[in-house]
KOLDO-930099 format. One record per residue (C-alpha): z, y, x; residue number from 1; residue in one letter. Coordinates in steps of 0.25 Angstrom, whole numbers. Each point is the difference from the previous one (the first is absolute). Layout:
+-------+-------+-------+-----+--------+
:     z :     y :     x : num : residu :
+-------+-------+-------+-----+--------+
:     Z :     Y :     X : NUM :      A :
...
+-------+-------+-------+-----+--------+
//
This chain:
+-------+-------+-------+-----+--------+
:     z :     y :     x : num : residu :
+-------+-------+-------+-----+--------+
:     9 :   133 :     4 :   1 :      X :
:   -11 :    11 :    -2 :   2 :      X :
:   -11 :    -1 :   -11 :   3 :      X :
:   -10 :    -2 :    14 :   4 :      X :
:     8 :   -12 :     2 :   5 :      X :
:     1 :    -7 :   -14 :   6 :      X :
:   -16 :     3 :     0 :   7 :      X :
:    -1 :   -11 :    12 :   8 :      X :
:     5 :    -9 :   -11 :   9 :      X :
:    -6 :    -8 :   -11 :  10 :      X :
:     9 :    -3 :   -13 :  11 :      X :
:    -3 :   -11 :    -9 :  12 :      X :
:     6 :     0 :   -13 :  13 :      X :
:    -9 :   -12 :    -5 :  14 :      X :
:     6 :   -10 :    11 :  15 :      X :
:   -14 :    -4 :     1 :  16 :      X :
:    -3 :   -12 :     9 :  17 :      X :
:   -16 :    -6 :     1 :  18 :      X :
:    -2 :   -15 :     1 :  19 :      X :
:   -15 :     1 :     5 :  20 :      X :
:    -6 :    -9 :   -11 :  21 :      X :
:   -14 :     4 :     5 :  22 :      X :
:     2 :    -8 :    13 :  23 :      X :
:     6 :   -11 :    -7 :  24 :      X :
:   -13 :    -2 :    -9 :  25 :      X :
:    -9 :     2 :    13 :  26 :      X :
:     8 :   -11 :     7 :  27 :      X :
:    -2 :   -10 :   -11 :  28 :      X :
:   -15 :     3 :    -3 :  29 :      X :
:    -2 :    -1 :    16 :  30 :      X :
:     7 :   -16 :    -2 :  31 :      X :
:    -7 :    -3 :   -11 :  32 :      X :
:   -13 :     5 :     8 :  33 :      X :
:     3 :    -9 :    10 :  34 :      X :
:     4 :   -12 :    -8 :  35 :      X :
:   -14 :     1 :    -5 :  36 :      X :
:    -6 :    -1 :    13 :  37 :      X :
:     7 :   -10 :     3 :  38 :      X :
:    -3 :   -10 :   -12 :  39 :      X :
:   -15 :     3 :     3 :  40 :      X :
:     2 :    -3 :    15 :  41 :      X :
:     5 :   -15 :    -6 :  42 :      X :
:   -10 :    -3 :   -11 :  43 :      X :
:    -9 :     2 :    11 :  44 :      X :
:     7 :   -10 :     9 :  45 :      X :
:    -2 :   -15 :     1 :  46 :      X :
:    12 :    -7 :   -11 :  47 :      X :
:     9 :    -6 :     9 :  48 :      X :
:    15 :    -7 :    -3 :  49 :      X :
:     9 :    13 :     0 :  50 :      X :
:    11 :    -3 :    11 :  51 :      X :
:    14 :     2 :    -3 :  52 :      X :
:     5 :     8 :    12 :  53 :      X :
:   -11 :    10 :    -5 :  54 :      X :
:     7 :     0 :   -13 :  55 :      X :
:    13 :     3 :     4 :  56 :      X :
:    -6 :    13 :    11 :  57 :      X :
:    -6 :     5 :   -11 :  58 :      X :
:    13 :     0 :    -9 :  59 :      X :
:     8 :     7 :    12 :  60 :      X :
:   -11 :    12 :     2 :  61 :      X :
:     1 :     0 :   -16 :  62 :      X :
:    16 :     2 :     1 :  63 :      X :
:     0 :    10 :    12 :  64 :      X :
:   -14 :    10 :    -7 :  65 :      X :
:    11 :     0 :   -13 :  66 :      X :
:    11 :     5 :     8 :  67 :      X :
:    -8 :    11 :     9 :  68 :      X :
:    -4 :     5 :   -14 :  69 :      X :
:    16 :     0 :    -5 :  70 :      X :
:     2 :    13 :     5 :  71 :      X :
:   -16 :     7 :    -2 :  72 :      X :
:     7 :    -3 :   -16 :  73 :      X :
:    14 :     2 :     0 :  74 :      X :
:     0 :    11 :    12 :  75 :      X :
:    10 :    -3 :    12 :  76 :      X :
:    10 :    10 :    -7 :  77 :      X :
:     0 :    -6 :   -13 :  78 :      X :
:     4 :   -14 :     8 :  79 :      X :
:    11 :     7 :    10 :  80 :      X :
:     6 :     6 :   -14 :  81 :      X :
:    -1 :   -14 :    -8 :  82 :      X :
:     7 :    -6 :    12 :  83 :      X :
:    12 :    10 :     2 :  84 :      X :
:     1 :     0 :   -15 :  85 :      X :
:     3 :   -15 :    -2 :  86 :      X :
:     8 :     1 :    12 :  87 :      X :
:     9 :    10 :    -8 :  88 :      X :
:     1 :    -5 :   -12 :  89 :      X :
:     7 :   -13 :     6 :  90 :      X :
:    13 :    11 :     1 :  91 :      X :
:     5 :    -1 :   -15 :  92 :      X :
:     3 :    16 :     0 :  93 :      X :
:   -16 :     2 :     2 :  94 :      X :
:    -3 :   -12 :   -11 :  95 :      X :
:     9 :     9 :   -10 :  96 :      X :
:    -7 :    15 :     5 :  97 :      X :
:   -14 :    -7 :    -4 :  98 :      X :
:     5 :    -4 :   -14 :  99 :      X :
:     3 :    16 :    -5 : 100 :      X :
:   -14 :     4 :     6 : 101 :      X :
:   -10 :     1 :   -10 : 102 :      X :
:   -17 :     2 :     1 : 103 :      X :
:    -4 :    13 :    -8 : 104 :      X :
:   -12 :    -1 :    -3 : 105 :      X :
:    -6 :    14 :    -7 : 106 :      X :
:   -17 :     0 :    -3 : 107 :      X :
:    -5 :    -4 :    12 : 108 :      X :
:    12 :     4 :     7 : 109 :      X :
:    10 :   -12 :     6 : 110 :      X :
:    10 :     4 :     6 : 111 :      X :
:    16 :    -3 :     2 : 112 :      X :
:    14 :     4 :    -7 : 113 :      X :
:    12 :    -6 :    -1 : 114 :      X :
:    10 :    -1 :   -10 : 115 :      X :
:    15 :     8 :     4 : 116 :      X :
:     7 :    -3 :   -12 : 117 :      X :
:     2 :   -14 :    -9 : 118 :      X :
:    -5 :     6 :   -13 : 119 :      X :
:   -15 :     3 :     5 : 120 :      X :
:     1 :    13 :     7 : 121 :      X :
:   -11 :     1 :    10 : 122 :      X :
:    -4 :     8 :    12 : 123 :      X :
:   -14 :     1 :     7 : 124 :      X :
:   -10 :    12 :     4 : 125 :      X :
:    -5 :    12 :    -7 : 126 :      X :
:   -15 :    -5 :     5 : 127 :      X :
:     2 :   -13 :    -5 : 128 :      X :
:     1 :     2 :   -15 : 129 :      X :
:    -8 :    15 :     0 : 130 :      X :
:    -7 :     1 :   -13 : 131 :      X :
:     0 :   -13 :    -4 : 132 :      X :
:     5 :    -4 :   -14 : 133 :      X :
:     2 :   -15 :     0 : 134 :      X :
:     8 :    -5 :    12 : 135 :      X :
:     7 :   -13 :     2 : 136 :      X :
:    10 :    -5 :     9 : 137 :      X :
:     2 :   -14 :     4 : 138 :      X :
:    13 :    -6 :     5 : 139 :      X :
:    -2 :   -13 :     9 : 140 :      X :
:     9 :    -8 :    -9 : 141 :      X :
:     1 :     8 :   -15 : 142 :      X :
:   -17 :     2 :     0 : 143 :      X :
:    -7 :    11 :    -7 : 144 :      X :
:     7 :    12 :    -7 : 145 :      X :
:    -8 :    12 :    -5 : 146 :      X :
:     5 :    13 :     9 : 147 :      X :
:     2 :    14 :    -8 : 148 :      X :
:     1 :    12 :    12 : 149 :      X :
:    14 :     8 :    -4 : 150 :      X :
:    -1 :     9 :     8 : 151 :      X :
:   -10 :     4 :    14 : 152 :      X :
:     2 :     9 :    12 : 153 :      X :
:   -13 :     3 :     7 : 154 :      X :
:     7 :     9 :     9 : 155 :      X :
:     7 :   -12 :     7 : 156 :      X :
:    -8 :    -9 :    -4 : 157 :      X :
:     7 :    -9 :    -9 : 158 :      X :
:     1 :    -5 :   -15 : 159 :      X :
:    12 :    -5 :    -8 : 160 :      X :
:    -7 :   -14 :    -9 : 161 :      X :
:     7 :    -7 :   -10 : 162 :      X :
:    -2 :   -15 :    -6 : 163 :      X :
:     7 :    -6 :   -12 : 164 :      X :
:     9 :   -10 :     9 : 165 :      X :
:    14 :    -3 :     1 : 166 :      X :
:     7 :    -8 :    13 : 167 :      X :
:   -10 :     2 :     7 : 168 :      X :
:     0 :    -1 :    16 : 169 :      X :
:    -1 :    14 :     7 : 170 :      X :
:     5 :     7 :    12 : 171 :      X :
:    11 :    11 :     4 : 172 :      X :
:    -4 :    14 :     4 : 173 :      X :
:     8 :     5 :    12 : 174 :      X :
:     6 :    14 :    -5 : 175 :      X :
:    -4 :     7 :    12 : 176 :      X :
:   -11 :    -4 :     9 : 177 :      X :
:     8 :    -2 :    13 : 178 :      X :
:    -6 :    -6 :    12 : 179 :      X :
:    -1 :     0 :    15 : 180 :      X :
:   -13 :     0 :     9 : 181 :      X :
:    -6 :   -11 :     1 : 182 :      X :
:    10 :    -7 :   -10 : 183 :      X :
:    -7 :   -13 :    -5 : 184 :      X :
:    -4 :    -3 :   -16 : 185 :      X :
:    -9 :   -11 :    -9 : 186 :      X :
:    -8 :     4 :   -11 : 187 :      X :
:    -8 :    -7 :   -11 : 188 :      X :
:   -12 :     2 :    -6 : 189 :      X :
:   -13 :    -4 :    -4 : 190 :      X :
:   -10 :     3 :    11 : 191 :      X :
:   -16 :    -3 :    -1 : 192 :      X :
:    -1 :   -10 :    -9 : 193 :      X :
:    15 :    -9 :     3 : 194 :      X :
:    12 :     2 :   -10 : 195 :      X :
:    15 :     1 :     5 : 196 :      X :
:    -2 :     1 :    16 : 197 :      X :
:    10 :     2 :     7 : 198 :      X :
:    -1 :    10 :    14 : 199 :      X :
:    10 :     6 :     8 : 200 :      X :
:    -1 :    12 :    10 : 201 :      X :
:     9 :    11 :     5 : 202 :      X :
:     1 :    16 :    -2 : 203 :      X :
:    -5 :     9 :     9 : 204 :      X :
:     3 :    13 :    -4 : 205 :      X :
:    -1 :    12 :   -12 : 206 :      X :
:   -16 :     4 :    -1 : 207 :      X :
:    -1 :    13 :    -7 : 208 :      X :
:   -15 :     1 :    -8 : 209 :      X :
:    -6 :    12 :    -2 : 210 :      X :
:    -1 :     0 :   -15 : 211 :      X :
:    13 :    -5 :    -1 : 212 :      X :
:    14 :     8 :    -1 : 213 :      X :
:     8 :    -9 :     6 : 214 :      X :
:    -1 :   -10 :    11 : 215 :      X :
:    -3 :   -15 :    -3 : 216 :      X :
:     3 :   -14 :     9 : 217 :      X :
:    -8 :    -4 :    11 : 218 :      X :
:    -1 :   -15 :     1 : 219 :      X :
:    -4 :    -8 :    10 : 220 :      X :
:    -7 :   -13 :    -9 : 221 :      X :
:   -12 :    -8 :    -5 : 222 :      X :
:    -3 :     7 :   -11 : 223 :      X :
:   -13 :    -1 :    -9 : 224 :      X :
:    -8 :     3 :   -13 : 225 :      X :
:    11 :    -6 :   -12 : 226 :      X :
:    13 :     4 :     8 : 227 :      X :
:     1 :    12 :    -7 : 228 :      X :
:    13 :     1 :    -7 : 229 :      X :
:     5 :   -12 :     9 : 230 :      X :
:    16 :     5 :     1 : 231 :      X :
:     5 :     2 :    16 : 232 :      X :
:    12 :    -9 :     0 : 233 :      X :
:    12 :     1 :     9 : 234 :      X :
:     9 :   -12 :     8 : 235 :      X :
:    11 :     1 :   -10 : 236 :      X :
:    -9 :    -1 :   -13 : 237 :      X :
:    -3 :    14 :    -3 : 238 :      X :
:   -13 :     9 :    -4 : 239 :      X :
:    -1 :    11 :     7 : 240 :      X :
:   -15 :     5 :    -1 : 241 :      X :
:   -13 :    -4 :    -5 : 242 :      X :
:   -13 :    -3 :     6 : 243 :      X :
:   -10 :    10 :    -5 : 244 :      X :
:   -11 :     2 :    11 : 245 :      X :
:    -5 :    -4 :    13 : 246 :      X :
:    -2 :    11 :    13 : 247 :      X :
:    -8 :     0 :    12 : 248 :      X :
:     9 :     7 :     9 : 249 :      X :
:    -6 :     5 :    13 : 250 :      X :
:    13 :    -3 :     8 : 251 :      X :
:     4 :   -13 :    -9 : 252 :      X :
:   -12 :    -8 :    -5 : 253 :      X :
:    -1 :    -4 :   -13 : 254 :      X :
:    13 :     2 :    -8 : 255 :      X :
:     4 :    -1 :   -14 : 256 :      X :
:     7 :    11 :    -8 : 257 :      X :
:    11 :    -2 :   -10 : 258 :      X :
:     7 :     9 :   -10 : 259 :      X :
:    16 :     0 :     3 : 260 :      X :
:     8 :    -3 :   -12 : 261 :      X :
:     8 :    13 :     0 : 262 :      X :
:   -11 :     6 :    -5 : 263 :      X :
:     0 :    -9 :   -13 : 264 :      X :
:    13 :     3 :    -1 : 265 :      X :
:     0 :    15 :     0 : 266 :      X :
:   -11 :    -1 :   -11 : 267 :      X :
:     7 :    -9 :   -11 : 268 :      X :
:    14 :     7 :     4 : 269 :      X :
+-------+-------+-------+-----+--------+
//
């Protein structure tokens, strides 16, 4: 692809996702508005007994305005990916996967990691943890560990964490990243403000970035702000990449990036 091309796309390193909080606050203002109104219309009325048929209209309307606002809060991503996630996690494989991804959580940086080894060694993104002193990491089970950063590759975007831990739950890396096109994984992370979800999708090619030496995963998946870090698992288990960006691609839509684990590899080898 030639520098023309990559300009036609937009890379996002911050994952970022808005939840338009602004047109939540105006919806309820306007219901409270009209609450208003309607509690002068009845002190203006005649008193008269209140029938019960009324009641019960009143509680339905009630029950169906709080479920039209469900997704003006929550946003109709962030309900497709809590549904597939607790579909997945019935599968014991995936319940196991969530317990060695951890919340990094850097400044005002939140991000994800996950632990590749059972004495404490974690793996999570260069921009997560950038130029912060004080990080922590939290297991889903184990709780909070203070995180000291061993060792960071800003060229691949990546950073080796360790937590003072022992038998701790974590995940294989594959030894190469091998895979096929359109070759189906899951991954975890910690997207907007959820813990632990658990997505899948599927690989659509290499994607070479033009500030970047060597090429990088293209995946097909919901990927938001807090998935950075998030490992790309494969059907036997393995880590093989992980989530680092998001991509509008002019031919593909939006995509997510992920770093390939050979390139971690190479670097501690």
């Amino acid at each position: 692809m030639s520098d023309n091309d990559y300009k036609r796309d937009i890379i996002d390193e911050d994952l970022y996702e808005d939840i338009d909080e602004e047109e939540m606050n105006e919806i309820v203002l306007e219901e409270k508005r009209k609450a208003l109104a309607r509690e002068k219309e009845e002190k203006e009325k005649p008193r008269r007994p209140f029938p019960k048929w009324l009641f019960w209209l009143i509680a339905i309307v009630m029950v169906v305005n709080v479920a039209a606002l469900i997704p003006k809060t929550f946003s109709i991503p962030a309900i497709d990916f809590l549904m597939k996630s607790a579909e997945l996690s019935l599968n014991p494989e995936i319940d196991d996967y969530q317990e060695a991804v951890v919340v990094v959580e850097a400044g005002n940086s939140k991000g994800t990691g996950f632990a590749y080894t059972s004495d404490g060694w974690i793996l999570t993104n260069h921009h997560v943890i950038e130029d912060e002193k004080r990080i922590t990491v939290a297991f889903p089970e184990q709780g909070l560990f203070d995180a000291e950063v061993v060792k960071s590759y800003p060229d691949i975007d990546l950073a080796m964490l360790k937590v003072d831990g022992k038998d701790l739950p974590h995940l294989n890396l594959a030894e190469v990243t091998s895979y096929e096109e359109d070759e189906h994984f899951y991954f975890i992370g910690n997207p907007l403000s959820f813990s632990g979800i658990a997505n899948e999708g599927t690989i659509i090619d290499t994607y070479q970035l033009s500030d970047w030496k060597l090429p990088v995963l293209m995946l097909d998946a919901p990927i938001y702000k807090g998935n950075s870090g998030s490992p790309v698992i494969t059907d036997d288990g393995e880590v093989i990449a992980v989530v680092f960006a998001t991509l509008d691609h002019e031919a593909h839509g939006r995509v997510g990036l992920a770093v390939p684990i050979d390139y971690f590899h190479e670097q501690i080898n």
